[in-house]
VMD Tcl script that builds the backbone (N, CA, C; Angstrom):
set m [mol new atoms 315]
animate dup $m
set s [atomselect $m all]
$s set {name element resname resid chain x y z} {
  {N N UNK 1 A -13.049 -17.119 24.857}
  {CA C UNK 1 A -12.085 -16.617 23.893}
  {C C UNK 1 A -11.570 -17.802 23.087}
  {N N UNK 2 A -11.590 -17.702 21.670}
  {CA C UNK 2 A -11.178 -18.918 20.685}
  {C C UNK 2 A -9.662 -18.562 20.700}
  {N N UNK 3 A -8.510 -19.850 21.113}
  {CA C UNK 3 A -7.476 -19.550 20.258}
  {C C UNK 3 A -6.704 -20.404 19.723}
  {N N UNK 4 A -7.319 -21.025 18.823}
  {CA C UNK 4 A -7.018 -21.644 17.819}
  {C C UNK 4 A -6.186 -21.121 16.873}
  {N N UNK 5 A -5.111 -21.418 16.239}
  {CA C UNK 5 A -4.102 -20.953 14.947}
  {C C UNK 5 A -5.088 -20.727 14.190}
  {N N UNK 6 A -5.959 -20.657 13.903}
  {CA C UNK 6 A -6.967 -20.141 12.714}
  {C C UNK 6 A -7.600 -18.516 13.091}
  {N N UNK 7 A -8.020 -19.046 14.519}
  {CA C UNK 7 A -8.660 -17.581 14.658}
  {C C UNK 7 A -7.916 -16.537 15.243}
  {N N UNK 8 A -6.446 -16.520 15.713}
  {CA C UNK 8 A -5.615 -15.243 16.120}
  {C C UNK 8 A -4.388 -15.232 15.615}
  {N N UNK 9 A -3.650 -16.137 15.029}
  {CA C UNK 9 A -2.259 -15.905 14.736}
  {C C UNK 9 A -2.572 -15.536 13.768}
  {N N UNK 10 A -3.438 -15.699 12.619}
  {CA C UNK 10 A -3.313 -14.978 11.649}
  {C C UNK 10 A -3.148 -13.443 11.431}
  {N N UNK 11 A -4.052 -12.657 13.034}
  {CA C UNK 11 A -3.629 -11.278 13.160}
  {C C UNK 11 A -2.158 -10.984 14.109}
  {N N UNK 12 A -1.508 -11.606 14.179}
  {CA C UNK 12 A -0.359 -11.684 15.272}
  {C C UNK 12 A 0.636 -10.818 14.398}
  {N N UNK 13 A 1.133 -9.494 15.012}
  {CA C UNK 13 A 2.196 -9.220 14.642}
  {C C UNK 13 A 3.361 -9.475 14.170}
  {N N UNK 14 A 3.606 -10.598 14.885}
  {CA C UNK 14 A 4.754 -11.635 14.654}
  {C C UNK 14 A 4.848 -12.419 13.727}
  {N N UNK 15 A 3.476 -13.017 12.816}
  {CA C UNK 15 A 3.154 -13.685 12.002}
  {C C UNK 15 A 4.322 -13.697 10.508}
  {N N UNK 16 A 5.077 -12.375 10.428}
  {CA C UNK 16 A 6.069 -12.707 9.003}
  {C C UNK 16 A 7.360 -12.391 9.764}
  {N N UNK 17 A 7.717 -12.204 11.003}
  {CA C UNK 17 A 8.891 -12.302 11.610}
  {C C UNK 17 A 9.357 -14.037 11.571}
  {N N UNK 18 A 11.023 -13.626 12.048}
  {CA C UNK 18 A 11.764 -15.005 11.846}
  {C C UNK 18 A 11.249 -15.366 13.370}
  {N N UNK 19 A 10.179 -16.537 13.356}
  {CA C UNK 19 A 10.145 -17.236 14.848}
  {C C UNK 19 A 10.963 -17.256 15.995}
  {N N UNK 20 A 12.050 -17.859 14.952}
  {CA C UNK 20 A 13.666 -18.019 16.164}
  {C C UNK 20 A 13.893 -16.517 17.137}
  {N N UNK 21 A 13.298 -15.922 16.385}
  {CA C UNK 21 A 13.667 -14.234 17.010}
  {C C UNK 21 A 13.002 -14.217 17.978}
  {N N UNK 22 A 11.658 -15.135 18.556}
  {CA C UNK 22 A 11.003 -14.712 19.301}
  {C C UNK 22 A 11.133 -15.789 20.567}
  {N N UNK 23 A 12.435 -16.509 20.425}
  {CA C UNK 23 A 12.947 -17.862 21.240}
  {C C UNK 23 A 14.221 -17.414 21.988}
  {N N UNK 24 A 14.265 -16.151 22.346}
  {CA C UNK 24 A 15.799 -15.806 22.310}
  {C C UNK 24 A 16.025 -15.640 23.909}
  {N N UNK 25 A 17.099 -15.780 24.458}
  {CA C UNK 25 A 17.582 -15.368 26.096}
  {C C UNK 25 A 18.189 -13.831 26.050}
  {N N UNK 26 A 18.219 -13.599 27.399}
  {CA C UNK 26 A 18.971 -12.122 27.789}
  {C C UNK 26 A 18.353 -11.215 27.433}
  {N N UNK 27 A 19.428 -9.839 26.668}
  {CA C UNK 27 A 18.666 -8.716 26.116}
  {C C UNK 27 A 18.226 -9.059 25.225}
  {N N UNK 28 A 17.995 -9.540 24.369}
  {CA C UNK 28 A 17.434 -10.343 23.139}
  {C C UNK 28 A 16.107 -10.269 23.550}
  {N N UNK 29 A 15.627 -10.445 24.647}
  {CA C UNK 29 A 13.974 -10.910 24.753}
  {C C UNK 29 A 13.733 -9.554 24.743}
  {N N UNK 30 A 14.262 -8.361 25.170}
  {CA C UNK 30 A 13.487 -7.088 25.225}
  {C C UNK 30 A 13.191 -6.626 23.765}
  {N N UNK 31 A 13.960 -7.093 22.605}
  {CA C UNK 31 A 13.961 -6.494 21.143}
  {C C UNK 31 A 12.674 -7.367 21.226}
  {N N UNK 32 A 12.630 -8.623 21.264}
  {CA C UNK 32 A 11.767 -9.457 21.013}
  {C C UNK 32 A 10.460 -8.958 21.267}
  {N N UNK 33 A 10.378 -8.990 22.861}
  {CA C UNK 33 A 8.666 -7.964 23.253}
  {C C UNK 33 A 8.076 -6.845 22.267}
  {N N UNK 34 A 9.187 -6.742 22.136}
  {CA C UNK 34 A 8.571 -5.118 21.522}
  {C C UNK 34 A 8.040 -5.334 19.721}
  {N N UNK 35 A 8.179 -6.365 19.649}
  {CA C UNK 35 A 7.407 -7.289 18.269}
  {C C UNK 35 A 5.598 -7.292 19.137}
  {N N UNK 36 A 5.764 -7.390 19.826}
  {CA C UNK 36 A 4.489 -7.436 20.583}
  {C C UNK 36 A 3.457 -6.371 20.731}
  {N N UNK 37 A 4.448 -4.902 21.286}
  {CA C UNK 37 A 3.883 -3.941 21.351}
  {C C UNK 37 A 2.634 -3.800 20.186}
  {N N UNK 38 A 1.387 -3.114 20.596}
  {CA C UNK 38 A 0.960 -3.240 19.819}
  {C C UNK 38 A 0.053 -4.093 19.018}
  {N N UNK 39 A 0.400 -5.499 19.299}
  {CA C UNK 39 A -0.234 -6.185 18.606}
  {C C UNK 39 A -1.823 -6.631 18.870}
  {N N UNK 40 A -2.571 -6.507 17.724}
  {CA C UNK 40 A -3.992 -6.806 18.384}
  {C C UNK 40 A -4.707 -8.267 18.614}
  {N N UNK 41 A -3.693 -8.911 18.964}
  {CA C UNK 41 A -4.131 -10.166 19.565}
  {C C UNK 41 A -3.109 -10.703 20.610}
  {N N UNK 42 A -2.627 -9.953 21.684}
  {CA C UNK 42 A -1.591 -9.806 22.251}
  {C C UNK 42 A -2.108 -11.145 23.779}
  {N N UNK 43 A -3.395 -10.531 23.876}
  {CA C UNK 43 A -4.090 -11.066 24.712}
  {C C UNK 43 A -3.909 -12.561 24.632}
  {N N UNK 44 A -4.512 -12.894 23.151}
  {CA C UNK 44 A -5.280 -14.037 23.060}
  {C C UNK 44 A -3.821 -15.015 22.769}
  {N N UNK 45 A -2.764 -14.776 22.967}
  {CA C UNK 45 A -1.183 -14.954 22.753}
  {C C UNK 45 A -1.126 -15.245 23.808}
  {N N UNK 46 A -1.097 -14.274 24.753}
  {CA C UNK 46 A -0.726 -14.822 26.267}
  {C C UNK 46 A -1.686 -15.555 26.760}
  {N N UNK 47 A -2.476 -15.433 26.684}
  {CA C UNK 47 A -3.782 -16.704 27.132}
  {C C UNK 47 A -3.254 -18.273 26.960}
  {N N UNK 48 A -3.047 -17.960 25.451}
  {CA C UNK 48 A -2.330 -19.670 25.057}
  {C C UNK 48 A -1.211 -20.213 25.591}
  {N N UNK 49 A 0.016 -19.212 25.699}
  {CA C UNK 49 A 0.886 -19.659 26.677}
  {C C UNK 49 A 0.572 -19.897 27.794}
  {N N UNK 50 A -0.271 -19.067 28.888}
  {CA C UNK 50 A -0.366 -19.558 30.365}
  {C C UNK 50 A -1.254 -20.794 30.294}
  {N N UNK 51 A -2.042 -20.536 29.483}
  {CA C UNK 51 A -3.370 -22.003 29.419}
  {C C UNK 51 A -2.370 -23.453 29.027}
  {N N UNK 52 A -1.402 -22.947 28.505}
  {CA C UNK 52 A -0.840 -24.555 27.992}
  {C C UNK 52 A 0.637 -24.337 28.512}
  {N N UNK 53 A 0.898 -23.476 29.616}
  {CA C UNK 53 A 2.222 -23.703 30.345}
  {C C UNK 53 A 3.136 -23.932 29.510}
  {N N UNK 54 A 3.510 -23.432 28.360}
  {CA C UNK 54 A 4.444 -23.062 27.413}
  {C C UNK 54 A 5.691 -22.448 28.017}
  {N N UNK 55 A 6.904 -22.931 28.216}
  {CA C UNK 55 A 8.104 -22.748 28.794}
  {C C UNK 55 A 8.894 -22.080 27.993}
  {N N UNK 56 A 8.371 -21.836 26.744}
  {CA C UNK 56 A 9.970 -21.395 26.186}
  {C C UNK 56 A 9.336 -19.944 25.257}
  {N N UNK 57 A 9.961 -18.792 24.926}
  {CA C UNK 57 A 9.598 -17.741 24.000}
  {C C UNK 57 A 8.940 -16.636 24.752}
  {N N UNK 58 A 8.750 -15.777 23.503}
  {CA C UNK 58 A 7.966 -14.496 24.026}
  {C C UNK 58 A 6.472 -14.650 23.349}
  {N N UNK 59 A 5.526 -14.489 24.452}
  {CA C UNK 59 A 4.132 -14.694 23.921}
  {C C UNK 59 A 3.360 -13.590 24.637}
  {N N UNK 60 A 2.791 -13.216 23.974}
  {CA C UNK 60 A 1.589 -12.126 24.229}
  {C C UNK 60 A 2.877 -10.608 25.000}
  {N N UNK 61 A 3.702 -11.003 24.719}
  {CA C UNK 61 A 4.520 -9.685 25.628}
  {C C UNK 61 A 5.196 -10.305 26.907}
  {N N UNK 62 A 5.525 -11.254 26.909}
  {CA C UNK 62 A 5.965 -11.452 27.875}
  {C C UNK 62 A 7.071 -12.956 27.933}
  {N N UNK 63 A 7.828 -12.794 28.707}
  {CA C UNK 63 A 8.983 -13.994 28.439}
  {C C UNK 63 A 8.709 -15.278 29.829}
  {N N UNK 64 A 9.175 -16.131 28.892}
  {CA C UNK 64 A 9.049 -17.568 30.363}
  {C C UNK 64 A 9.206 -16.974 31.607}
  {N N UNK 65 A 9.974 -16.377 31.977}
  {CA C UNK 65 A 10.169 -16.023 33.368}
  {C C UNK 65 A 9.058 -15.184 34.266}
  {N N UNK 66 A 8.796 -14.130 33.222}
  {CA C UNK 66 A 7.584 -13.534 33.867}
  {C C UNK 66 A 6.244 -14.135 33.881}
  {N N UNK 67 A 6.125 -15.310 32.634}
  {CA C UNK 67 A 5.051 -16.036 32.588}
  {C C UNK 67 A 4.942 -17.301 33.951}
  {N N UNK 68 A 5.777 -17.154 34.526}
  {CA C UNK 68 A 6.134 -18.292 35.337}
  {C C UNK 68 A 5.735 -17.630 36.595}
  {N N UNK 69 A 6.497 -16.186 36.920}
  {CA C UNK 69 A 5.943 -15.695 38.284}
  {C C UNK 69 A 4.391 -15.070 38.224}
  {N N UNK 70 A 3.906 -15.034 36.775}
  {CA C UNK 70 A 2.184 -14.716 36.719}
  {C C UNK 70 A 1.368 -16.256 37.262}
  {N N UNK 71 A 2.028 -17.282 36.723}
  {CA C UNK 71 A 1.396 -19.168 37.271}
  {C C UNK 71 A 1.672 -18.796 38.729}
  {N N UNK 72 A 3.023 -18.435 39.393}
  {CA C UNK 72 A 3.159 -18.595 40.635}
  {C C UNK 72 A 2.096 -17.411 41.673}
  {N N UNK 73 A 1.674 -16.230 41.052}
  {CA C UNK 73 A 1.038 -15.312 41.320}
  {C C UNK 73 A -0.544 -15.498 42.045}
  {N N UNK 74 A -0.796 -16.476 40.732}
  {CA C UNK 74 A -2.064 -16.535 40.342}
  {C C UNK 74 A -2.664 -18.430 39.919}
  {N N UNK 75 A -2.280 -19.534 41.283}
  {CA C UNK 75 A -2.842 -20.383 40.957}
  {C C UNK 75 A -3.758 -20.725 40.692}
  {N N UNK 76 A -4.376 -20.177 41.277}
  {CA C UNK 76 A -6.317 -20.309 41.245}
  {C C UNK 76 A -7.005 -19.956 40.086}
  {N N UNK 77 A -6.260 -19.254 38.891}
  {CA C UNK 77 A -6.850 -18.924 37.827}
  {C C UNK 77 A -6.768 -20.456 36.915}
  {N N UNK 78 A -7.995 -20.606 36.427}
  {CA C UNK 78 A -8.264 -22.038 35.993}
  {C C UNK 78 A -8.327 -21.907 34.539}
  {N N UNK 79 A -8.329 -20.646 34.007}
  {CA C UNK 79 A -8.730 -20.071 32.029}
  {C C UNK 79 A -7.882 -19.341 32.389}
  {N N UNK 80 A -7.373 -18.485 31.799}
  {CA C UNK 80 A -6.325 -17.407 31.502}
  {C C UNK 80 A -7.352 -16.342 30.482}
  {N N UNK 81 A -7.669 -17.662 29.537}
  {CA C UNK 81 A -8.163 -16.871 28.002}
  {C C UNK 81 A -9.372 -16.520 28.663}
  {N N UNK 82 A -10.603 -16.876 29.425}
  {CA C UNK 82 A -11.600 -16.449 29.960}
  {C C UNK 82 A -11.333 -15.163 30.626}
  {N N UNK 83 A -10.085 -15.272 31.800}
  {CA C UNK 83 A -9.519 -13.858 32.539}
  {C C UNK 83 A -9.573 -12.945 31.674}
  {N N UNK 84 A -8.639 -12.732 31.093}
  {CA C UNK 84 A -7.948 -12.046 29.738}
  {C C UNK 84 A -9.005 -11.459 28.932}
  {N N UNK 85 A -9.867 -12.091 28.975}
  {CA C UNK 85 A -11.622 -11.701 27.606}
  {C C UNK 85 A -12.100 -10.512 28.389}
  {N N UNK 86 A -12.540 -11.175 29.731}
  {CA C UNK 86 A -13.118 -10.752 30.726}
  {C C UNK 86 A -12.552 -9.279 30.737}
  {N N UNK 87 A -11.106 -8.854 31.273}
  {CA C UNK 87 A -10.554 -8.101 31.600}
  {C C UNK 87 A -10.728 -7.103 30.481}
  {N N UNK 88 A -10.295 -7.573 29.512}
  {CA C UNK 88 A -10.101 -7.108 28.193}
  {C C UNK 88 A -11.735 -6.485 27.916}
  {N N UNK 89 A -12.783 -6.755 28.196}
  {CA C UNK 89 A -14.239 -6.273 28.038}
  {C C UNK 89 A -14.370 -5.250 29.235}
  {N N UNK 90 A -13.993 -5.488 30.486}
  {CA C UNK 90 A -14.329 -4.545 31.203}
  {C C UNK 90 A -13.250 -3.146 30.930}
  {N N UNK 91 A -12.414 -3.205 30.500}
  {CA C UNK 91 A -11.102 -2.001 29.695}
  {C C UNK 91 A -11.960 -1.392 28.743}
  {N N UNK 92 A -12.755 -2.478 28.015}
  {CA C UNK 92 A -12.994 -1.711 26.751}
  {C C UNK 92 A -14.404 -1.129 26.835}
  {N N UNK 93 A -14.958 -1.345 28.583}
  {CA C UNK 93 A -16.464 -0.992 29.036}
  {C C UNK 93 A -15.896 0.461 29.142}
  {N N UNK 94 A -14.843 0.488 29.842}
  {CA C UNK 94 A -14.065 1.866 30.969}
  {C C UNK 94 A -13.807 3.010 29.558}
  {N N UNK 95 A -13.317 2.290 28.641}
  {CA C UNK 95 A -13.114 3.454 27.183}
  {C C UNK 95 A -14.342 4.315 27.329}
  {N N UNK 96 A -15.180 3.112 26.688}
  {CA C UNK 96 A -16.499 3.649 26.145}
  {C C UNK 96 A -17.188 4.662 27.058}
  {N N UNK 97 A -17.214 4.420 28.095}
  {CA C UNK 97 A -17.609 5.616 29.318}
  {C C UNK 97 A -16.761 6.712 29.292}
  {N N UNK 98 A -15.622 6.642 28.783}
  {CA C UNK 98 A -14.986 7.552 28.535}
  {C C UNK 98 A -15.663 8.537 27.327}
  {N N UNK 99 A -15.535 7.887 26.501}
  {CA C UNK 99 A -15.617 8.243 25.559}
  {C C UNK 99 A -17.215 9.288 25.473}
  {N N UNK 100 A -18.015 8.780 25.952}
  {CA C UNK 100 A -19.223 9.156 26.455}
  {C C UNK 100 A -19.459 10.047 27.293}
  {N N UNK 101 A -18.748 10.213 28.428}
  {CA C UNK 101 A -18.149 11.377 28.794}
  {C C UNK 101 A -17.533 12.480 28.348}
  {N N UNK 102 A -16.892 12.397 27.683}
  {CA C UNK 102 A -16.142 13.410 27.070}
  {C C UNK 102 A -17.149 14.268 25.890}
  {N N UNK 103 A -18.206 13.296 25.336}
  {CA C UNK 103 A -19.012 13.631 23.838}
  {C C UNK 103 A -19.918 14.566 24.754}
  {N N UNK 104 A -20.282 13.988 26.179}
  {CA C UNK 104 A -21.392 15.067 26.851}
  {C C UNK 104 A -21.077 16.514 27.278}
  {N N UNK 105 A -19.321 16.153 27.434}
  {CA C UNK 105 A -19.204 17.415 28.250}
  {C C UNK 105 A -19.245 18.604 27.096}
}
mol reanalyze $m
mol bondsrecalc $m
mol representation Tube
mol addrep $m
């Protein structure tokens, strides 16, 4: 998974929001997430935060704190953005069988 400022923030939801909005404590972070909802590079957001242990903000949907008990969760994960691809392909294997299913019945 590429995530370079070239190849995903440009689709980032967040991209014409005020930044600071997305740096915030308390209830503040729940308005904040929900800038997230939705977004189609949500993934490749949180990838970059866990891959580069980013302490502060809301990234991919999620705030320092929860990004912190996903590191404490899950040491052994060595990519995030590899996980995340991965995961993200086998979801979008599970659609398609869906989807395929449903056209037969």
């Amino acid at each position: 998974m590429e995530t370079n400022q070239s190849s995903w923030r440009v689709n980032a939801s967040c991209r014409d929001t005020d930044p600071d909005g997305l740096f915030v404590r308390g209830a503040e972070q729940n308005r904040a997430k929900a800038v997230c909802l939705g977004c189609p590079v949500r993934t490749e957001c949180l990838a970059e935060a866990l891959d580069g242990r980013i302490n502060f903000g809301i990234w991919g949907g999620m705030t320092e704190r929860e990004r912190r008990a996903l590191l404490r969760r899950r040491p052994d994960v060595t990519s995030w953005a590899d996980l995340l691809e991965e995961a993200k392909r086998r979801f979008a294997g599970i659609d398609e069988e869906e989807d395929v299913r449903v056209r037969v019945s």
